[in-house]
Legacy VTK file of the C-alpha trace (Angstrom):
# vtk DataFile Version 3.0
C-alpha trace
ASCII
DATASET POLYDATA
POINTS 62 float
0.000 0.000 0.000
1.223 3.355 -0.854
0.180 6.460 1.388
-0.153 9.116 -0.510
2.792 12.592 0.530
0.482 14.932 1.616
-0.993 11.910 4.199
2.017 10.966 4.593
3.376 14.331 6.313
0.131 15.147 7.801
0.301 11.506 9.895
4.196 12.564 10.496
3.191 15.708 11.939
0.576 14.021 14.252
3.259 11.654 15.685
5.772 14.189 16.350
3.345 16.292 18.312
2.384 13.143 20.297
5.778 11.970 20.946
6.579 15.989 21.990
3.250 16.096 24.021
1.992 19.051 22.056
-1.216 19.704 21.789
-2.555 21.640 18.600
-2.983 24.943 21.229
0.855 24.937 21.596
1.866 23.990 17.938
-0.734 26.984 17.271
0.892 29.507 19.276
4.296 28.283 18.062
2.961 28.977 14.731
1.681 32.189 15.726
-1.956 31.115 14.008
-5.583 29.992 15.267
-6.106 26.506 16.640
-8.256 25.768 13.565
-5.576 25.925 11.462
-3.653 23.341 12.882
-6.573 21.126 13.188
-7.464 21.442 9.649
-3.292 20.639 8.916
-3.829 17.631 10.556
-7.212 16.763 8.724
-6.680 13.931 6.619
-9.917 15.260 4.313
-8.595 18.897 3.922
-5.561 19.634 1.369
-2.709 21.731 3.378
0.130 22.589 1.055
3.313 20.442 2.068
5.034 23.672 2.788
3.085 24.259 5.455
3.191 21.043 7.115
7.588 21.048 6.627
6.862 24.518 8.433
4.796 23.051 11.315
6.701 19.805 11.703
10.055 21.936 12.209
8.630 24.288 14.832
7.831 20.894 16.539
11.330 20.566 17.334
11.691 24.070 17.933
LINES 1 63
62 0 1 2 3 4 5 6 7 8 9 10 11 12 13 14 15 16 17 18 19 20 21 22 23 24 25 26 27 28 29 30 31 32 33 34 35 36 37 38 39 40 41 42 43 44 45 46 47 48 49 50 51 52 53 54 55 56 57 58 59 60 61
């Protein structure tokens, strides 16, 4: 089975916030954005652009 990229990134985000214990409220501050945004990055039915994702998944690890 392949996953497709975009699902791919959105499931890597999810993980890393996990493993970080982040909720969406801190990646969203991080971010400097509205909680809604991060939920709908990490909506498997809504298209993000992968730049966005790469964005959130490094201030993760911030």
């Amino acid at each position: 089975m392949v996953i497709p990229q975009l699902m791919a990134a959105k499931l890597s985000l999810y993980i890393a916030m996990r493993r970080e214990g982040m909720t969406n409220v801190d990646l969203a501050q991080r971010l400097n954005v509205d909680e809604k945004i991060v939920r709908r990055m990490l909506d498997l039915d809504y298209s993000t652009k992968i730049q966005s994702i790469s964005n959130a998944l490094q201030n993760v690890f911030w």
